[in-house]
C-alpha positions in Angstrom: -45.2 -3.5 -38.8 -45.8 -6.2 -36.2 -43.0 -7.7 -34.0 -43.3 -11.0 -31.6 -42.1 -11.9 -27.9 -41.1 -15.9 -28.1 -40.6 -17.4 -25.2 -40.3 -17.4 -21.6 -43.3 -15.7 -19.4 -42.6 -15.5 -15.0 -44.0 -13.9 -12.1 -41.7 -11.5 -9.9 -43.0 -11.8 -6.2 -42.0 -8.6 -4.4 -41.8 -10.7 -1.0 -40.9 -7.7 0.8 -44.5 -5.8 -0.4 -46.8 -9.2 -0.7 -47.1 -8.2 -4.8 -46.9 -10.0 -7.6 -46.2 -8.6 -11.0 -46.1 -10.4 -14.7 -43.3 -10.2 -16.6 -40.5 -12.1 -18.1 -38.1 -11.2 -21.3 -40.5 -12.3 -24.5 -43.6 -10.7 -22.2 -41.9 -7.5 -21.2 -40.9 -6.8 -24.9 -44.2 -7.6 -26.7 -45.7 -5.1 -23.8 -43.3 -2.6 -24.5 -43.4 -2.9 -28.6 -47.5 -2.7 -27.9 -46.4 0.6 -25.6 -44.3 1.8 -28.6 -47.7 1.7 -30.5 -46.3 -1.1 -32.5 -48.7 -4.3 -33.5 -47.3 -7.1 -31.3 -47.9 -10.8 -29.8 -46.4 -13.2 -27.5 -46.3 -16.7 -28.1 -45.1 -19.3 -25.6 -46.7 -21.9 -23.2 -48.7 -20.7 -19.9 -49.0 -22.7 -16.6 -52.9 -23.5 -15.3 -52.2 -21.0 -12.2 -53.3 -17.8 -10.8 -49.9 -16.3 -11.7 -50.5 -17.8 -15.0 -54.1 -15.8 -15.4 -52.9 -12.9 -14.6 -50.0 -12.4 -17.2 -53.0 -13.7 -19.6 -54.6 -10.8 -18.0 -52.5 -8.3 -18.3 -51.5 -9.1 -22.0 -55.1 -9.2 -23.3 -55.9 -6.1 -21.6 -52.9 -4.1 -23.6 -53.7 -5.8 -26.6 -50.8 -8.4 -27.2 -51.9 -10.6 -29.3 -51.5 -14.4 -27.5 -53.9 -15.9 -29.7 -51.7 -18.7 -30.8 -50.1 -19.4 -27.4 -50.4 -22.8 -25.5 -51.5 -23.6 -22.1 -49.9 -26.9 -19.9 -53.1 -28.5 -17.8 -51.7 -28.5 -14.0 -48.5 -26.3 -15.5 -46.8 -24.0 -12.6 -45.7 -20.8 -13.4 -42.0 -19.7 -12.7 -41.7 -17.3 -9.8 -39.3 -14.9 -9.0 -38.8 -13.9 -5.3 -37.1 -10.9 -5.1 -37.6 -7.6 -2.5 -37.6 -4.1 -3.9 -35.2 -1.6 -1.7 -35.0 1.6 -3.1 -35.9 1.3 -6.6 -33.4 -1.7 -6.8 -34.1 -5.5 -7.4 -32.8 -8.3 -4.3 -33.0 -11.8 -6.1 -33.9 -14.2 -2.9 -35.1 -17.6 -4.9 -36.6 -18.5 -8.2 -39.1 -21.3 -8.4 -40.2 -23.5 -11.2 -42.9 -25.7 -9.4 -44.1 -29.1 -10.0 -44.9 -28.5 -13.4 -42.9 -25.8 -15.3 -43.9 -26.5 -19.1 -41.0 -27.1 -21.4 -40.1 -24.8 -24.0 -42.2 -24.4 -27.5 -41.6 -26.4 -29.9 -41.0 -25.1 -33.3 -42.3 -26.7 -35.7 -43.6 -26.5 -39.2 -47.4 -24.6 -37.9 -44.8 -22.1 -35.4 -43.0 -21.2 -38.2 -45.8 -20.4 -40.5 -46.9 -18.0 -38.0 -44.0 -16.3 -36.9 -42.7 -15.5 -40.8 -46.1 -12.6 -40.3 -44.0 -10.8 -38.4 -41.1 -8.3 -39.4 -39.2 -9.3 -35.9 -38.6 -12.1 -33.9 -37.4 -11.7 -30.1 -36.4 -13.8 -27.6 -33.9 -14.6 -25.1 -31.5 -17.4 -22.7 -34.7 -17.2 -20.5 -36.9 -19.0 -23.5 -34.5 -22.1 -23.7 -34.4 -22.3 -27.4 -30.7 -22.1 -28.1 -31.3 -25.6 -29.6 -34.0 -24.7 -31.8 -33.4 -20.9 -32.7 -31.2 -21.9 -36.0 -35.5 -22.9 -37.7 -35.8 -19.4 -37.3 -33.3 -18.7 -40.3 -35.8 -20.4 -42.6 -38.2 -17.4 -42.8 -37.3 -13.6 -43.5 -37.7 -12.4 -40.0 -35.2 -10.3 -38.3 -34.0 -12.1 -35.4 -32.9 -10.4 -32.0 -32.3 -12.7 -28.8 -31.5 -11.2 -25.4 -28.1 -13.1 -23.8 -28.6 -11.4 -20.5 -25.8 -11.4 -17.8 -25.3 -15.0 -17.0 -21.6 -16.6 -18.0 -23.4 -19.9 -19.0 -24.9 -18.5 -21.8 -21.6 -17.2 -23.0 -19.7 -20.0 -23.6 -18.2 -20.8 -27.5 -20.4 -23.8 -27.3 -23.6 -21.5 -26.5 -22.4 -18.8 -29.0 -22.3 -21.2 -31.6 -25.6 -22.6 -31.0 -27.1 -19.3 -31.2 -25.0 -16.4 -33.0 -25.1 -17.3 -37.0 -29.2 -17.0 -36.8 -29.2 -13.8 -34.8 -29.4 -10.2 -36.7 -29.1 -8.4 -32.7 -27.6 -9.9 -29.8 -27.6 -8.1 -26.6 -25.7 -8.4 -23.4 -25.7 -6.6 -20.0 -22.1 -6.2 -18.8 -22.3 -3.6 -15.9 -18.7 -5.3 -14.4 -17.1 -5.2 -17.8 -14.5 -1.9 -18.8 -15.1 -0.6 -22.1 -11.9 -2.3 -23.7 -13.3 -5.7 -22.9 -16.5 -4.8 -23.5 -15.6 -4.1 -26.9 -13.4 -7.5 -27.3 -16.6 -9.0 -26.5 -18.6 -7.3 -29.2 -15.8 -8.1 -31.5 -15.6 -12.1 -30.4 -19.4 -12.2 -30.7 -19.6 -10.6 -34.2 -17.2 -13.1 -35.5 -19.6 -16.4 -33.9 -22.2 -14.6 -36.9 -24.1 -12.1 -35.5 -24.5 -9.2 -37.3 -24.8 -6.3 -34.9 -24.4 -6.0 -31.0 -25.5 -4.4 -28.1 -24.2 -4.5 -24.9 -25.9 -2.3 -21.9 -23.7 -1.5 -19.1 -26.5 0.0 -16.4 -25.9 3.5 -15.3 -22.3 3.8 -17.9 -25.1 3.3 -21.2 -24.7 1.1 -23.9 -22.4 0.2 -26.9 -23.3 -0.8 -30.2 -21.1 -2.5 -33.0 -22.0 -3.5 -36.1 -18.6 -5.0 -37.3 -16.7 -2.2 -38.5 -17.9 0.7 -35.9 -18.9 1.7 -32.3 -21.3 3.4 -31.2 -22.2 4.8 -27.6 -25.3 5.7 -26.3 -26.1 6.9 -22.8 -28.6 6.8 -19.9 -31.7 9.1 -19.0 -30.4 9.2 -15.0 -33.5 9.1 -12.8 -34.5 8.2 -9.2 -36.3 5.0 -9.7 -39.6 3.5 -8.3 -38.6 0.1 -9.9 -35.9 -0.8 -12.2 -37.6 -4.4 -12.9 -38.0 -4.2 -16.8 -35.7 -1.5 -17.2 -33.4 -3.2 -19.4 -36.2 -5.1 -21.6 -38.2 -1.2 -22.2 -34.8 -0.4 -23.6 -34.6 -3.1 -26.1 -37.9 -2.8 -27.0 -37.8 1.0 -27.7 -34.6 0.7 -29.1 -35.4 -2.2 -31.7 -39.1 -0.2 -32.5 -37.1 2.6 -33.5 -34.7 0.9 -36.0 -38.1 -0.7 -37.6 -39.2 2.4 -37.8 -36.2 3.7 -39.8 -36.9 1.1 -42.3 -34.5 -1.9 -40.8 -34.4 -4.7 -42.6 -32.3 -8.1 -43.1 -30.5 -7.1 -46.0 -29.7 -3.3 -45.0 -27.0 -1.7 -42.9 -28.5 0.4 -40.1 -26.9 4.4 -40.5 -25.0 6.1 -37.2 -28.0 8.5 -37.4 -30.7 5.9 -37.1 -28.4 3.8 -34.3 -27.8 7.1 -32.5 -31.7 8.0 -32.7 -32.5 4.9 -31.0 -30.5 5.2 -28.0 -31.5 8.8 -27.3 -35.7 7.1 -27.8 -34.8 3.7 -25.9 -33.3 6.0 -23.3 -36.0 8.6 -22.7 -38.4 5.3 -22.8 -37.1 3.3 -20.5 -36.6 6.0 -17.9 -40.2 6.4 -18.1 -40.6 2.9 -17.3 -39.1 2.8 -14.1 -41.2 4.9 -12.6 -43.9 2.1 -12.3 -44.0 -0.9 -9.9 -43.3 -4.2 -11.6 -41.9 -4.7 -15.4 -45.4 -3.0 -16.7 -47.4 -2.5 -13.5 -50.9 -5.1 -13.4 -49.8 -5.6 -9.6 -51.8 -8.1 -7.7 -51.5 -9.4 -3.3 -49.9 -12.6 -3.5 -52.3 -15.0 -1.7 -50.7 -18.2 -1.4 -47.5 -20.4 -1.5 -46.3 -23.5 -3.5 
């Protein structure tokens, strides 16, 4: 079983410590999957940056595979400023540089590699909403990460995304369970066959087209929630794999149920380290 991060990789500043941690969607789940003792890899395109260096770091020292990943000559990596207060994230700026590098392309050599592994995963964050639809061509399960932003929820967005997408998960902490589930509903109809919406500290909801299902949270006093919600996926989709998911077969209440309770316990874990998956480092310098 091997499963891939595609995508977006960042660097959270904790401005209010002077530490900077790796992270980003596509990186926090192939570090997680690896966690779940699960094969995994990352592929994307790295900045020519300290930051950079030490997500390479961090990845090759947990054994994520990267091996096919690019690197931009003078690329910036993204940074996210943010200060930690009690356990809870403060977003204060985010910061592309000079020389952010463009999305992957996906192309005919991308493709070949990706259809080795049983799941694909990615998110808003990687900017391929335009290009996810290649991913239909090979036999891959398909999850993508919609996060909490409106501007990724628009019909045009949907559309662009939804009919190539086996899992599509949304945070919707200021959503009421009715809507949440009129949501679940409108995004099963754009094509995607199951959905998962976290709501924070209320758990999550699952529907896959005829019935929902609601898990719940593993209540703890944080250290760091950064990650939180990316362990969960993670756990939660290495679970399902591990039930025997598939394309072409319909996942059992048993085998959804399973996988909140593990995604739960897992993710609680998680947030008792600094940073998405720890490798901390001083910040030194500014852009």
């Amino acid at each position: 079983m091997k499963v891939i991060g595609l995508g977006d990789n960042v660097i959270d500043r904790y401005m209010n410590k002077n530490m900077m941690y790796p992270g980003g969607n596509a990186i926090n789940f192939a570090v997680n999957a690896k966690k779940c003792e699960v094969d995994s890899a990352y592929l994307g395109v790295f900045g020519d940056d300290e930051e950079a260096e030490l997500i390479k770091y961090s990845l090759e020292d947990l054994g994520v595979d990267i091996s096919k990943c690019r690197k931009l000559e003078n690329g910036t990596t993204k940074r996210c400023d943010i200060n930690i207060i009690d356990g809870e994230r403060d977003l204060l700026n985010v910061d592309i540089g000079a020389n952010w590098p463009k999305p992957i392309r996906i192309e005919k050599d991308e493709l070949e590699y990706l259809a080795e592994f049983d799941l694909i995963h990615s998110s808003c964050n990687a900017k391929l909403e335009d290009q996810i639809y290649k991913l239909k061509a090979i036999d891959s399960i398909i999850t993508f990460d919609f996060s909490t932003k409106d501007k990724y929820r628009t019909d045009d967005y949907l559309q662009k995304t939804c009919p190539y997408i086996d899992l599509a998960l949304f945070s919707c902490e200021n959503m009421n369970i009715n809507e949440i589930k009129i949501f679940q509903k409108k995004i099963h109809d754009f094509g995607c066959k199951y959905v998962l919406v976290t709501m924070g500290k209320n758990g999550q909801v699952f529907f896959d087209g005829d019935k929902y299902y609601n898990g719940k949270v593993k209540l703890v006093n944080p250290v760091d929630t950064m990650g939180a919600g990316d362990s969960f996926i993670a756990a939660f989709i290495v679970t399902l794999l591990r039930f025997g998911w598939k394309d072409n077969n319909k996942l059992t209440e048993n085998e959804i149920l399973s996988a909140f309770e593990k995604a739960s316990n897992y993710s609680a874990d998680i947030c008792m380290i600094e940073g998405a998956y720890g490798y901390g480092k001083p910040i030194k310098e500014k852009r």
